[in-house]
C-alpha positions in Angstrom: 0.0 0.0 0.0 1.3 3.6 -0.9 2.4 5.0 2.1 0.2 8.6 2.7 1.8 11.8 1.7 2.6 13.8 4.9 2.3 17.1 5.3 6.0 17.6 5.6 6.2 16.5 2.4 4.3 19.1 1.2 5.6 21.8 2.8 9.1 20.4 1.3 7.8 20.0 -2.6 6.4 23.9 -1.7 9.0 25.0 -0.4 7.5 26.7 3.1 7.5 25.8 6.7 5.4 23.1 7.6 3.6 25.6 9.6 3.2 27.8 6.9 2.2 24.8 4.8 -0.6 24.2 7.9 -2.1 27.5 7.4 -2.3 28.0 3.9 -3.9 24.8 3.6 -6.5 25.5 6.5 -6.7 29.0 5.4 -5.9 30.3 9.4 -3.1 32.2 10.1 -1.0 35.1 8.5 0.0 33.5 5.0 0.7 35.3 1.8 -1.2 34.5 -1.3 2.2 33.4 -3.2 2.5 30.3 -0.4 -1.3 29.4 -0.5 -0.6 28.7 -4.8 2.8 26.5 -3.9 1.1 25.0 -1.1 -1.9 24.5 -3.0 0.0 23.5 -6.1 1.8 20.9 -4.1 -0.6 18.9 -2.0 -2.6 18.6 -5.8 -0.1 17.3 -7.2 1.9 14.9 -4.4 -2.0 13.5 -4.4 -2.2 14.6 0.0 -5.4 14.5 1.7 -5.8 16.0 5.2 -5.9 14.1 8.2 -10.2 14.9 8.9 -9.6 13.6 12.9 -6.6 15.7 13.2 -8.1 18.8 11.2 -11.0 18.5 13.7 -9.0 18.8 16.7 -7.2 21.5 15.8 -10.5 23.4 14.1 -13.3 22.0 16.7 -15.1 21.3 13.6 -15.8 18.1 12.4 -17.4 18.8 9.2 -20.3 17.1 9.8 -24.6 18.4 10.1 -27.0 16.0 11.5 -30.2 16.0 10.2 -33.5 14.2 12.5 -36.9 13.1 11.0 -39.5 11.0 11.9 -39.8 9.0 8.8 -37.0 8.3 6.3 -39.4 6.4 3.8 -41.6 9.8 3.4 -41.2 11.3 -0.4 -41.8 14.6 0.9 -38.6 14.3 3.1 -36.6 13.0 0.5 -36.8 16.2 -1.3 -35.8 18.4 1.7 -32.9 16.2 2.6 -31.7 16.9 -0.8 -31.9 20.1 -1.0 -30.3 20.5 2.3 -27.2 18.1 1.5 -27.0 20.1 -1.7 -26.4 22.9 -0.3 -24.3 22.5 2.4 -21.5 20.1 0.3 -21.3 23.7 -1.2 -20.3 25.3 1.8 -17.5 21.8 2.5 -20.1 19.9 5.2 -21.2 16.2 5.1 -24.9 15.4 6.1 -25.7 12.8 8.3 -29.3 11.8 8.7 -31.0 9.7 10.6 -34.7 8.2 11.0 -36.7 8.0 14.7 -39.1 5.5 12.9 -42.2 7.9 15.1 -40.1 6.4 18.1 -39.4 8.5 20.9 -36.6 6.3 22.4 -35.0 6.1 19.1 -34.8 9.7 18.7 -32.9 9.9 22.1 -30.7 7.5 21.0 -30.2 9.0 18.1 -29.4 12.7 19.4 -26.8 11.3 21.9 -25.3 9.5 18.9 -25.0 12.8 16.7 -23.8 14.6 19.9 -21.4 12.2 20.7 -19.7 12.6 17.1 -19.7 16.0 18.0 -21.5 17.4 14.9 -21.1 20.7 13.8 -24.9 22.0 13.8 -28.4 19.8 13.7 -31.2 20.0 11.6 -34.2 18.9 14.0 -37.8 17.8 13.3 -38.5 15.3 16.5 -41.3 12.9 16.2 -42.3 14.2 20.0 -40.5 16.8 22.2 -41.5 20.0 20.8 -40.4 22.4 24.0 -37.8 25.3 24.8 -36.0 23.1 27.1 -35.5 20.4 24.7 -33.5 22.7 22.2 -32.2 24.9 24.6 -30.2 21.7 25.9 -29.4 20.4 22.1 -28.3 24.6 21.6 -25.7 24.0 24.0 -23.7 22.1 21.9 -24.3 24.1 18.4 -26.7 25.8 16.5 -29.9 24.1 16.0 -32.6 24.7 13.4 -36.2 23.3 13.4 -37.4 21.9 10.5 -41.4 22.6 10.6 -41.9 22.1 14.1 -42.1 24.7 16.9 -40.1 24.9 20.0 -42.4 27.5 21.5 -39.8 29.8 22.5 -37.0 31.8 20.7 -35.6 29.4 18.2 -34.5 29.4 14.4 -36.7 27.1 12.0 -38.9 27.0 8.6 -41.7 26.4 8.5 -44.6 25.3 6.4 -47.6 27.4 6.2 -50.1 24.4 7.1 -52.4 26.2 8.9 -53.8 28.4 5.5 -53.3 24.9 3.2 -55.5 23.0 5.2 -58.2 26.3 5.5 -57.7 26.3 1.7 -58.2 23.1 0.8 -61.5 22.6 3.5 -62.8 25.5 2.0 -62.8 24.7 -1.4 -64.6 20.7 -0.1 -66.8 23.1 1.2 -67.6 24.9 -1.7 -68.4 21.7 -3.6 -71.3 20.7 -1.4 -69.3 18.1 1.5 -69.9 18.4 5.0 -68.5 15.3 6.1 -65.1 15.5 5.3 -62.4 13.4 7.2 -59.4 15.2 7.8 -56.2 11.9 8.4 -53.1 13.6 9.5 -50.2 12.4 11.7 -49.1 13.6 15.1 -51.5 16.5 16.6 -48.9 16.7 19.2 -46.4 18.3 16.9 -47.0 21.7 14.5 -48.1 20.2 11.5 -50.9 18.1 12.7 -51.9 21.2 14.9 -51.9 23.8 12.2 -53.6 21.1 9.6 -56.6 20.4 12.3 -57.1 24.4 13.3 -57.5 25.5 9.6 -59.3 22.5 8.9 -61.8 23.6 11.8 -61.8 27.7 10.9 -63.2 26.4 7.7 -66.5 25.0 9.1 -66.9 27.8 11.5 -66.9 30.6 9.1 -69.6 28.4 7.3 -71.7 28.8 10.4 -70.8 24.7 10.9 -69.0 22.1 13.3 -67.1 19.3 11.5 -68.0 15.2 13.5 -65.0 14.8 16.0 -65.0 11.4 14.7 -63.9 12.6 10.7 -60.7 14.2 12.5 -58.1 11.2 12.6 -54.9 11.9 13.9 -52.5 9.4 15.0 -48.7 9.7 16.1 -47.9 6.3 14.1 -50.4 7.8 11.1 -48.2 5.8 8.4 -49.6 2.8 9.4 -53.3 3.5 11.1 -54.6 5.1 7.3 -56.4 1.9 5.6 -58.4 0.8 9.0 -59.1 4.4 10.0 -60.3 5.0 5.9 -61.9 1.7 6.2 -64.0 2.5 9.4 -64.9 5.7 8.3 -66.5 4.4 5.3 -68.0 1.4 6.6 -70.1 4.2 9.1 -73.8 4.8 8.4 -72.6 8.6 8.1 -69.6 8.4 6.3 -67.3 11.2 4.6 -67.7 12.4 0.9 -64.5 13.1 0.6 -61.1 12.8 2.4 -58.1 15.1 3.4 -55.0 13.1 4.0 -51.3 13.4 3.9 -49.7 12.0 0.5 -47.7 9.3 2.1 -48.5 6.1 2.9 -52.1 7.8 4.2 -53.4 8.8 1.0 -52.0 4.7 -0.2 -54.3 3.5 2.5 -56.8 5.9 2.1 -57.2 5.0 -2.1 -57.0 1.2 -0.9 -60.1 1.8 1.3 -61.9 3.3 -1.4 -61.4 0.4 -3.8 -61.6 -2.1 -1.1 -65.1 -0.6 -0.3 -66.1 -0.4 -3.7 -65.8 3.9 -3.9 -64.4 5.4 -6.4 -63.2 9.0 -6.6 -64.7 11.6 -7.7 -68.3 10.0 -8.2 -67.8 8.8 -4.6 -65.6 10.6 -2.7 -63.6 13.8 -3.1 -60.2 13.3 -2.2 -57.6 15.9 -1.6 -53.9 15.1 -0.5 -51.8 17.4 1.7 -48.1 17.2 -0.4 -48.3 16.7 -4.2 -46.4 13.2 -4.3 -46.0 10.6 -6.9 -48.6 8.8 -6.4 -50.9 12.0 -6.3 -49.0 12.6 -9.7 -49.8 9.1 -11.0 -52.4 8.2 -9.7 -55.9 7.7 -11.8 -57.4 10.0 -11.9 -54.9 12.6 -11.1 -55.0 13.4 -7.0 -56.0 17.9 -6.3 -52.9 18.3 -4.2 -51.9 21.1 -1.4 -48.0 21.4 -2.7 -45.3 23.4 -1.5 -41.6 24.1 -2.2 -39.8 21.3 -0.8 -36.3 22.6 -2.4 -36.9 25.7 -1.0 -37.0 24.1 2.4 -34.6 22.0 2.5 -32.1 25.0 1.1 -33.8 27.4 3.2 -33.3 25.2 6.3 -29.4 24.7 5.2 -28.8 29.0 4.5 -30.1 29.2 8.5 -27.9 26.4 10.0 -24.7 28.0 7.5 -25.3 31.7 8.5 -24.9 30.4 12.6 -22.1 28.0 11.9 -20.3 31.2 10.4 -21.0 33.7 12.4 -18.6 34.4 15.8 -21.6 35.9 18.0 -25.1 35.1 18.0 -28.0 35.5 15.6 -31.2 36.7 15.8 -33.3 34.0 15.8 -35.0 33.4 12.2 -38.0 32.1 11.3 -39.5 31.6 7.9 -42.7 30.6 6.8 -43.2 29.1 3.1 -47.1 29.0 1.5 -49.0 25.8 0.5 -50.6 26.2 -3.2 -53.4 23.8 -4.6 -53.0 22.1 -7.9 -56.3 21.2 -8.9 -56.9 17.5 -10.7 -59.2 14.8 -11.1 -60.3 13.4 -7.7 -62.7 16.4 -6.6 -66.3 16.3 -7.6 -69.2 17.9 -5.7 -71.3 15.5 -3.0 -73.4 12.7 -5.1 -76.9 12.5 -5.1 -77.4 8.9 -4.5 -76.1 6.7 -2.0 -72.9 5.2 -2.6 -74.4 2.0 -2.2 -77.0 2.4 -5.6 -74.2 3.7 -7.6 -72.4 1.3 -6.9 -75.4 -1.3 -7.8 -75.6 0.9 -11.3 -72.0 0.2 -12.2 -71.9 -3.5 -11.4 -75.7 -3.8 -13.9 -73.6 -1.8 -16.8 
């Protein structure tokens, strides 16, 4: 094996001080532009790589951002996290992410692990604690940035408008004729499910109305709860015209409940999902999303995190707020006049 080029040897092929060498490859230091080129010059060309564990001792820095999220196998997240790994290889950081699975244990696993390889900044969007005293105690070790949750105190984060998306996208059920709309949405413990089920709500009160308690379907392991919850709405004497739903695995379970109960969308049920996802893409017919800028957010999230690993004193605390859009398709149709049930009866005879 070829032994590694040292250092010394490049300060030798350069001609400088090995200390010199030191700072005009790390860029600290007093240095004059003429040794950064021969330096530069000769650790290209004698093939050197610096030591990362050593760099990091002497810099404090190991290079590295962790990212959190509650659920790795999410399309909308896959977007983010490539925006945000995007942009920071840019600025010369790695991304580590990690998935809690919607487990709260995991996720304090997880944090002592990134904390214990002493990452330079995190990227944070718990599946549970959402409280000052939980990132004040992360803060202590580096910046922190929320990624659409809210710490409730004076922290840095983007966030996602959900609040106005979900008003929208009630509103314009609404306006169609449905009443019974069920509203499926993870976690109401954490911002999004919050902000999705008080817009959802402010819609039917400035109708003068009060949406069934029962239609409102939150659950903190909502991946997996979508096709029974779909099922046993539908199966009810009073069930929902049309659906709201996240466009993950929800809005899979939710479509498999409508075929598996005989429904089809739109002459059965409306159906709106919250994130414009493949499947809402693909899907026939074509699934009305609520869609927002998931590259925005992920770079966004990355800009915040770079501006506080950069800057010597504190920051004000940022936070930004992106808007939700709807992209209207195929699945939307106003309430049917006969019961699910005949039409049902009228397809089968034709």
């Amino acid at each position: 094996m070829k032994a590694k080029v040292t250092i010394r040897e490049v300060a030798k092929a350069a001609g400088v001080a090995i200390g010199t060498a030191s700072r005009a490859l790390n860029r600290t230091g007093r240095v004059s532009e003429q040794a950064i080129a021969a330096v530069t010059k000769a650790a290209r060309d004698l093939g050197y790589t610096p030591d990362a564990v050593a760099q990091s001792m002497r810099t404090r820095s190991t290079g590295v951002v962790g990212l959190l999220v509650s659920d790795l196998a999410n399309p909308l997240y896959a977007r983010i996290i490539t925006a945000v790994e995007s942009r920071l290889l840019t600025a010369g950081y790695a991304l580590l992410v990690a998935s809690t699975h919607n487990d709260g244990q995991r996720e304090k696993t997880l944090i002592d692990l990134f904390r214990r390889r002493r990452v330079d900044g995190l990227i944070l969007g718990p599946c549970q604690a959402e409280t000052p005293a939980y990132l004040d105690q992360l803060a202590a070790d580096g910046p922190v940035i929320a990624l659409d949750r809210d710490f409730q105190g004076d922290n840095a984060g983007v966030h996602v408008d959900h609040y106005h998306g979900a008003l929208q996208a009630t509103r314009y059920l609404l306006n169609l004729g449905h009443t019974r709309i069920a509203l499926l949405t993870p976690a109401s413990v954490l911002r999004p499910g919050r902000e999705r089920i008080l817009g959802y709500r402010d819609a039917y009160a400035q109708r003068g109305l009060q949406p069934d308690p029962k239609l409102i379907r939150a659950e903190k392991s909502a991946m997996d709860f979508a096709f029974s919850e779909a099922l046993s709405l539908l199966g009810s004497p009073t069930a929902p015209t049309a659906f709201l739903c996240l466009g993950t695995r929800i809005l899979s379970g939710v479509l498999q409940a409508l075929r598996h109960s005989g429904r089809l969308a739109p002459d059965d049920v409306s159906v709106v999902s919250i994130g414009d996802t493949d499947l809402s893409q693909l899907f026939s017919p074509a699934i009305t999303s609520l869609t927002w800028d998931l590259e925005a957010v992920g770079t966004a999230v990355a800009e915040l995190l770079l501006r506080r690993l950069d800057s010597p004193a504190p920051l004000e605390q940022e936070r930004i707020l992106l808007t939700t859009q709807m992209v209207l398709r195929e699945s939307c149709g106003p309430v049917a006049k006969a019961p699910a049930a005949a039409r049902k009866k009228t397809r089968a005879a034709s």
